[in-house]
C-alpha positions as a Python dict, from the first residue, in 0.01 Angstrom:
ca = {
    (1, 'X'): (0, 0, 0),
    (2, 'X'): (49, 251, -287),
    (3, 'X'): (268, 155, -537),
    (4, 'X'): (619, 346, -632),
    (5, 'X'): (673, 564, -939),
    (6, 'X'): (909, 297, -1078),
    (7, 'X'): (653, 62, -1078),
    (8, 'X'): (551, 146, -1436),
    (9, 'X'): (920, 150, -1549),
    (10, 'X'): (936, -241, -1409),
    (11, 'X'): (1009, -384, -1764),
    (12, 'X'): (1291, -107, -1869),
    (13, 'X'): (1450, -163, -1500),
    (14, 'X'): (1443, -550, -1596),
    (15, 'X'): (1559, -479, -1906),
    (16, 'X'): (1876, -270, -1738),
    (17, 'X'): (1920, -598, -1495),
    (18, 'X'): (1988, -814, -1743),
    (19, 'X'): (2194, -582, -1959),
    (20, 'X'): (2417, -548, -1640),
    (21, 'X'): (2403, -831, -1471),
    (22, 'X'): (2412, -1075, -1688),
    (23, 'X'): (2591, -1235, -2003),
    (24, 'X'): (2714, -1567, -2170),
    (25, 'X'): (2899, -1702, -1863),
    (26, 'X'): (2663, -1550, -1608),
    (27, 'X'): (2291, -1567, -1517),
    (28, 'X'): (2055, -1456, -1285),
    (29, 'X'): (1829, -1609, -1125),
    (30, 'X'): (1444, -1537, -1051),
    (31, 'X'): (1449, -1450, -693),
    (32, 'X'): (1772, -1283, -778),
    (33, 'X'): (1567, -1107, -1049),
    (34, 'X'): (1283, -983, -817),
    (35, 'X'): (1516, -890, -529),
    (36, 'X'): (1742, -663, -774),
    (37, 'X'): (1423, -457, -878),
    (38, 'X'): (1306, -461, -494),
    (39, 'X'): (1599, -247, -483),
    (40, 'X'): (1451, -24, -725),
    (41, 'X'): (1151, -11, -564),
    (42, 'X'): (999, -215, -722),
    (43, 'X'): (750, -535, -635),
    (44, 'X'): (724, -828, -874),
    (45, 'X'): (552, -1184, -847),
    (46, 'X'): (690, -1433, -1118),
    (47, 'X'): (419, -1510, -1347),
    (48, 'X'): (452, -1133, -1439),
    (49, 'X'): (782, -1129, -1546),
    (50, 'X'): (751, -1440, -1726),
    (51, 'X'): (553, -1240, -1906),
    (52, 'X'): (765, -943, -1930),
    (53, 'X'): (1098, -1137, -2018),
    (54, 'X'): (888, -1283, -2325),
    (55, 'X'): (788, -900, -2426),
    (56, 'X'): (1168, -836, -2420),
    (57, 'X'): (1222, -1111, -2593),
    (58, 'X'): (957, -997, -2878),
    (59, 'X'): (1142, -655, -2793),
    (60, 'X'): (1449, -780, -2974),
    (61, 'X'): (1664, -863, -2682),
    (62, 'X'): (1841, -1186, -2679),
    (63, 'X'): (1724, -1365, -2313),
    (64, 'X'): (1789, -1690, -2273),
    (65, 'X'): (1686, -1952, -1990),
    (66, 'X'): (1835, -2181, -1931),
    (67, 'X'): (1842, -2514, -1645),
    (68, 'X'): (2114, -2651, -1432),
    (69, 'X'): (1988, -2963, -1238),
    (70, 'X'): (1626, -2731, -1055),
    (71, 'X'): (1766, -2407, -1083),
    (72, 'X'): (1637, -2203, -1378),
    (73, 'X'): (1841, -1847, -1505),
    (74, 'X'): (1823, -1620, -1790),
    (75, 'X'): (2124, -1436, -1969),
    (76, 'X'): (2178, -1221, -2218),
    (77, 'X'): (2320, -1392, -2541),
    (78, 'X'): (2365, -1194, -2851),
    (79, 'X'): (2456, -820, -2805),
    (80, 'X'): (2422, -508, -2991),
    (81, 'X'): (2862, -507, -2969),
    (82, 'X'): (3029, -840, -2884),
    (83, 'X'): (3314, -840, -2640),
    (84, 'X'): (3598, -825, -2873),
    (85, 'X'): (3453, -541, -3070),
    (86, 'X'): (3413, -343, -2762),
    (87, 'X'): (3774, -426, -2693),
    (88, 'X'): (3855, -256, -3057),
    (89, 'X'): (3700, 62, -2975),
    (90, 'X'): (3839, 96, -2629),
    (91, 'X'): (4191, 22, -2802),
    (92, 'X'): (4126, 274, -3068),
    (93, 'X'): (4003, 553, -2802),
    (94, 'X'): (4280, 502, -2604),
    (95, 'X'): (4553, 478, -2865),
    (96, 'X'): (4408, 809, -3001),
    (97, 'X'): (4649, 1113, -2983),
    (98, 'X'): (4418, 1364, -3036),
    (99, 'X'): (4140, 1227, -2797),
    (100, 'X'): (4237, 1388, -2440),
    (101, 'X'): (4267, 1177, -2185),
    (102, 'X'): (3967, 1309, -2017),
    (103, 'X'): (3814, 1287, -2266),
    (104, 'X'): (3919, 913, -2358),
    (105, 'X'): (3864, 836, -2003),
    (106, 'X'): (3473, 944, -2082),
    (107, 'X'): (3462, 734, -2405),
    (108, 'X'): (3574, 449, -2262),
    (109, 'X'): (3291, 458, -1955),
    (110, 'X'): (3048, 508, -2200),
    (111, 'X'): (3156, 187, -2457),
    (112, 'X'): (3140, 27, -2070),
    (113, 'X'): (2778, 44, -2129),
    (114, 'X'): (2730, -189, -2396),
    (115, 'X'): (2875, -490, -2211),
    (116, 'X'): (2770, -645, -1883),
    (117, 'X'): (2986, -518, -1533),
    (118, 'X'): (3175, -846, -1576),
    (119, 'X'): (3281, -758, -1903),
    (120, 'X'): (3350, -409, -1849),
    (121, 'X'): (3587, -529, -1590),
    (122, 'X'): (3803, -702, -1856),
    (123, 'X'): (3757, -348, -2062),
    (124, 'X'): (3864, -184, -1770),
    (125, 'X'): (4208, -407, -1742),
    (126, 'X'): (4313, -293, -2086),
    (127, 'X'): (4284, 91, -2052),
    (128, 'X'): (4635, 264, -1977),
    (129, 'X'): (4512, 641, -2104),
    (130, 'X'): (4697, 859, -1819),
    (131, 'X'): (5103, 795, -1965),
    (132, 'X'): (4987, 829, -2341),
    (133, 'X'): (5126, 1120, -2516),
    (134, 'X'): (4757, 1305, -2567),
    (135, 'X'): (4628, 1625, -2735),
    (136, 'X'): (4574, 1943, -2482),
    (137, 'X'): (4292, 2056, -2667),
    (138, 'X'): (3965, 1983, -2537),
    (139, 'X'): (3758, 2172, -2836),
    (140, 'X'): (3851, 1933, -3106),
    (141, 'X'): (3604, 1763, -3059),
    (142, 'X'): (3351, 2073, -3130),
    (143, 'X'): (3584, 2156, -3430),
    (144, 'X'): (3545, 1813, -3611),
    (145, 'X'): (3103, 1845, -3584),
    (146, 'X'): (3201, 2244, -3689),
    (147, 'X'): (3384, 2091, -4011),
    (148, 'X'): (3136, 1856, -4093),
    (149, 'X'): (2863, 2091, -4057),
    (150, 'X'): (3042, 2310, -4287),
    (151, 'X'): (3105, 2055, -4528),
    (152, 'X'): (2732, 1941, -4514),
    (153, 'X'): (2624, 2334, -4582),
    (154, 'X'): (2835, 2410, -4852),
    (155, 'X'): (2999, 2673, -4659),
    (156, 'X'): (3360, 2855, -4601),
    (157, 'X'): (3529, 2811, -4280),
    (158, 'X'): (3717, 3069, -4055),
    (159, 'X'): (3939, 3016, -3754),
    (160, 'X'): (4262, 3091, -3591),
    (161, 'X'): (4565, 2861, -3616),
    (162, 'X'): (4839, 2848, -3320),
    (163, 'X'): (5143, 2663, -3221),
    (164, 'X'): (5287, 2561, -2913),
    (165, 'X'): (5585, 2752, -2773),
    (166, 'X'): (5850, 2659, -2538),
    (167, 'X'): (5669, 2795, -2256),
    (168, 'X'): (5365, 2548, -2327),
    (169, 'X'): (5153, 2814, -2415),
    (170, 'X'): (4950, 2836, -2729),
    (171, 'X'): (5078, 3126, -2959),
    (172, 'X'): (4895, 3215, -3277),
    (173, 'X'): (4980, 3238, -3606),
    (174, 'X'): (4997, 3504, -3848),
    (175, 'X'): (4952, 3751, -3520),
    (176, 'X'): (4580, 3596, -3495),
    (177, 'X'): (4505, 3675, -3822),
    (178, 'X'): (4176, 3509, -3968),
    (179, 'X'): (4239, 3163, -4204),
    (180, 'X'): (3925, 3169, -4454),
    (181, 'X'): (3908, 2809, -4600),
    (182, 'X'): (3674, 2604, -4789),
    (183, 'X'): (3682, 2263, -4623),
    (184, 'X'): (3639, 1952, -4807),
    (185, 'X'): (3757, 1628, -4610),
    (186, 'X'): (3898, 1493, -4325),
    (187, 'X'): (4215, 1285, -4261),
    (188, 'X'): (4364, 1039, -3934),
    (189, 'X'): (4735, 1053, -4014),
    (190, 'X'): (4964, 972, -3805),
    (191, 'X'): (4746, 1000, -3503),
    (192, 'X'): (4631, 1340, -3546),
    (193, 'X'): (4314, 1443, -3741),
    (194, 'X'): (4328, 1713, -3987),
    (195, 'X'): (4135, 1924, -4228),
    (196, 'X'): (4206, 1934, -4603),
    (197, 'X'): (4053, 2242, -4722),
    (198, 'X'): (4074, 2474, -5021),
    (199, 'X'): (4280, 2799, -5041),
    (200, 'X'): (4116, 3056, -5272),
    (201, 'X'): (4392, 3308, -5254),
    (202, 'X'): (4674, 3057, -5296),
    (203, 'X'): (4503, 2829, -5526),
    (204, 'X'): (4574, 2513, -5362),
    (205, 'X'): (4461, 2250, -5126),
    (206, 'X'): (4577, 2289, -4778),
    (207, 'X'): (4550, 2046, -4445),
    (208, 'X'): (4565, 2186, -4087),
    (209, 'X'): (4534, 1980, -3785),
    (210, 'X'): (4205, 1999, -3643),
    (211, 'X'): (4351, 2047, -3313),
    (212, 'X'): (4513, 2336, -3371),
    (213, 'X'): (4227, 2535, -3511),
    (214, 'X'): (4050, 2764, -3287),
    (215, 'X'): (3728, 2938, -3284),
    (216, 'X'): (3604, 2800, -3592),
    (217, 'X'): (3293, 2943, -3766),
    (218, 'X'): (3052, 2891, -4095),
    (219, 'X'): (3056, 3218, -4272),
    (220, 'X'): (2821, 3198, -4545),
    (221, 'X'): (3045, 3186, -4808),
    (222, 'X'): (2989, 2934, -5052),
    (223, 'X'): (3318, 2663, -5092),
    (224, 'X'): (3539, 2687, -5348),
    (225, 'X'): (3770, 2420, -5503),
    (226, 'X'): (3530, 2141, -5617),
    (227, 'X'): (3689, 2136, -5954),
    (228, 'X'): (4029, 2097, -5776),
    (229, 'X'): (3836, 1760, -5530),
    (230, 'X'): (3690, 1615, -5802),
    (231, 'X'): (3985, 1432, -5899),
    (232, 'X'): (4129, 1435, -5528),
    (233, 'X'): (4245, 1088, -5415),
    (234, 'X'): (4191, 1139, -5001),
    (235, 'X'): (4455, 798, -4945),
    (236, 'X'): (4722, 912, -5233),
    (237, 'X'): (4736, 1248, -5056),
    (238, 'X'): (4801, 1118, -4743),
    (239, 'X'): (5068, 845, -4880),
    (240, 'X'): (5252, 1132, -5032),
    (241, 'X'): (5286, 1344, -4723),
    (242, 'X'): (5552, 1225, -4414),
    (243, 'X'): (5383, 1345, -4082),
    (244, 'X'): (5153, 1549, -4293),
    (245, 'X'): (5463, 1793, -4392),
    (246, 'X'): (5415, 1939, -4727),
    (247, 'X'): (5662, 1974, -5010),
    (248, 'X'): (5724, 1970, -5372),
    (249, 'X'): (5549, 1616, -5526),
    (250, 'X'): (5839, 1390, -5707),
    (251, 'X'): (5869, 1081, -5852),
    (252, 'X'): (6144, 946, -5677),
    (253, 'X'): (6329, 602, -5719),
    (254, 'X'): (6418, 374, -5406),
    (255, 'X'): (6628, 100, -5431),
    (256, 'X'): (6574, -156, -5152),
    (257, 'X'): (6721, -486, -5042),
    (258, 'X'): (6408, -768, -5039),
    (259, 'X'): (6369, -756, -4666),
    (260, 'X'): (6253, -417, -4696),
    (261, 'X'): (5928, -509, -4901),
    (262, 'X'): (5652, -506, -4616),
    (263, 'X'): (5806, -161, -4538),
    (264, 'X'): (5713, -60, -4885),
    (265, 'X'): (5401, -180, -4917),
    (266, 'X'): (5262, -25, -4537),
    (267, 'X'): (5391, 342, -4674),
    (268, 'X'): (5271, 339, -5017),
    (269, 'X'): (4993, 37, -5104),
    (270, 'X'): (5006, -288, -5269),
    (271, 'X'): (4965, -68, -5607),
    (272, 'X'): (5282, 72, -5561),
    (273, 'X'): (5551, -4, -5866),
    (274, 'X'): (5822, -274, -5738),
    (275, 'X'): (6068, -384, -5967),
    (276, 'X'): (6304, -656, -5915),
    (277, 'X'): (6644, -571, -5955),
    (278, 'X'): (6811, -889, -5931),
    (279, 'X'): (6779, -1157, -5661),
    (280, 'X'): (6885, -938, -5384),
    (281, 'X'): (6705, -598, -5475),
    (282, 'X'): (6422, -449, -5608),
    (283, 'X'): (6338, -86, -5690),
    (284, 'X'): (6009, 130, -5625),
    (285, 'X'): (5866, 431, -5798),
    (286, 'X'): (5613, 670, -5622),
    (287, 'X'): (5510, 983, -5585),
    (288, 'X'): (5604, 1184, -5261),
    (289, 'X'): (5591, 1526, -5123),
    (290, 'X'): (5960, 1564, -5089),
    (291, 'X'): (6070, 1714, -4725),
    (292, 'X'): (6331, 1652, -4409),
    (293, 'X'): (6071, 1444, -4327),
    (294, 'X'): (6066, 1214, -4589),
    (295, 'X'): (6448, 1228, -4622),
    (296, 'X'): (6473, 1109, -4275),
    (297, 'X'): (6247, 855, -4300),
    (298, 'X'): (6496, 722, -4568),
    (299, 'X'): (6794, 758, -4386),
    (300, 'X'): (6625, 625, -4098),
    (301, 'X'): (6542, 280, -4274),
    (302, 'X'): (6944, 232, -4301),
    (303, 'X'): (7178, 71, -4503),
    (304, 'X'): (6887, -166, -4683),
    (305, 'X'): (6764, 147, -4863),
    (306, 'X'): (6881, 389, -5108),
    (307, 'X'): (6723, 693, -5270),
    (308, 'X'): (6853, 649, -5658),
    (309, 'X'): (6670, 916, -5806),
    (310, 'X'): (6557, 1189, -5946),
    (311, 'X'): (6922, 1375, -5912),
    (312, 'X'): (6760, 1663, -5786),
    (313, 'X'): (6600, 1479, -5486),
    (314, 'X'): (6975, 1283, -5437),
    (315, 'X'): (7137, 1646, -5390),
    (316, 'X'): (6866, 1732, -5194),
    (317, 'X'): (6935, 1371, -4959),
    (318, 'X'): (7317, 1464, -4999),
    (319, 'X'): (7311, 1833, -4905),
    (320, 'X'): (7054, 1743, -4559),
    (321, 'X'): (7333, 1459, -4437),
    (322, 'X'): (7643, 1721, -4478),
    (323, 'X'): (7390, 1926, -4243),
    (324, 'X'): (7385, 1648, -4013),
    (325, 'X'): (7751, 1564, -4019),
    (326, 'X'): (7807, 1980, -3931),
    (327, 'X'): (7558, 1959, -3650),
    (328, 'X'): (7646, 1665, -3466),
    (329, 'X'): (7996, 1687, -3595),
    (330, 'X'): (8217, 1745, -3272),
}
């Protein structure tokens, strides 16, 4: 009887059985072993894959045997990713806004594939992609190996920039108009991914989000602005900005009542300046780029906290809640 074309694959298909099959709470068996590659097509006696689970096992891969009163089995131990790890990933796919949920949904099979079907079950259980609030944009993905491509060639960066109107349609900026950038870095703030980049004709760094850029290509044109990154701090930047809205960068003084210290030290780092007050209170000091963002993120914290200074930035606090008061003012 001729044998199959899978026949020379036997040890990879074994390989694959065990990988599937098989892991620290369950085994399989030797008959169980030669019946799942029957189904492949293929034939196998025992002493040849004793023989072949020892090559695996020279391989790298972690088989074990083991015997329960006359019954022997083999599982696979150690992993490449252990279960809780995979669980990580799967939670940060899912939990990513600008993944799509397609495109989660295809992340997540694939991670699948490092654990056993029993385990992937238990992955399975945890994913909840279809009600998260998710990006639209499919090419992002394309546009982040774009950037980094650019960054890796030393090169300038075009694309188009839109927004979303109230018709759910994309509408582009600056009438379509071309961006020329040089990009420089990469950021994950606040869920979204963005590119911090270098404006030659305004002389300043710039971030867009990634998923918002459109037809991006590598011109040529050799980046500008490493003077300007040399002294760039990636995790300052990002500490300074509220949702990634720019403004003017104060110093700004925030008194806070104790309970509010944790809430400190998650916005601005354990190297942020906190200065006891009294029993009660303590005041920070840091550096932020000053918008309705970060106003609201003050009034938002409540009664506990209180923007002291600069007086500039207290007019600035005073002057958005009398817009407030007029807008919700019946």
């Amino acid at each position: 009887m001729p044998k199959s074309s899978n026949q020379k694959l036997k040890l990879i298909y074994l390989m694959k059985i065990l990988l599937e099959r098989t892991d620290e709470t369950h085994s399989i068996t030797m008959p169980e072993i030669i019946d799942a590659l029957a189904a492949y097509d293929i034939s196998a006696e025992r002493k040849s894959l004793y023989n072949d689970i020892e090559n695996l096992r020279v391989y790298g891969l972690d088989v074990i045997g083991t015997q329960e009163d006359r019954t022997y089995s083999y599982h696979i131990g150690n992993r490449q990713f252990e279960l809780a790890e995979l669980k990580l990933l799967v939670d940060s796919v899912q939990s990513a806004k600008f993944i799509t949920a397609k495109k989660s949904n295809e992340l997540i099979k694939k991670i699948e594939g490092f654990a056993s079907k029993y385990e992937a079950s238990q992955l399975q259980r945890q994913v909840f992609v279809a009600g998260r609030v998710k990006t639209m944009n499919e090419s992002i993905y394309y546009n982040v190996d774009r950037i980094h491509a650019a960054i890796a060639e030393n090169s300038r960066i075009t694309f188009q920039y839109f927004q979303w109107n109230v018709d759910k349609k994309m509408e582009l900026r600056h009438d379509g108009a071309l961006y020329e950038v040089s990009p420089w870095s990469l950021s994950w703030d606040n869920e979204n991914y963005y590119l911090i980049a270098y404006d030659s004709n305004e002389k300043i760094i710039k971030h867009f989000r990634v998923d918002k850029m459109l037809s991006i290509k590598l011109n040529g044109k050799v980046r500008e602005g490493r003077q300007a990154f040399k002294s760039f701090d990636m995790a300052a930047y990002a500490r300074k900005m509220f949702g990634m809205y720019g403004g003017k960068e104060e110093w700004v003084r925030i008194e806070c009542d104790n309970s509010f210290a944790g809430v400190m030290i998650d916005r601005f780092g354990k190297d942020v300046s906190m200065i006891r007050l009294d029993d009660k209170r303590f005041v920070v000091n840091a550096e932020v780029a000053v918008s309705r963002q970060f106003l609201a993120w003050i009034i938002g914290l409540g009664e506990g906290v209180t923007l002291a200074g600069p007086q500039n930035v207290v007019e600035m606090m005073n002057a958005e809640i009398d817009r407030l008061i007029k807008q919700y003012k019946k």
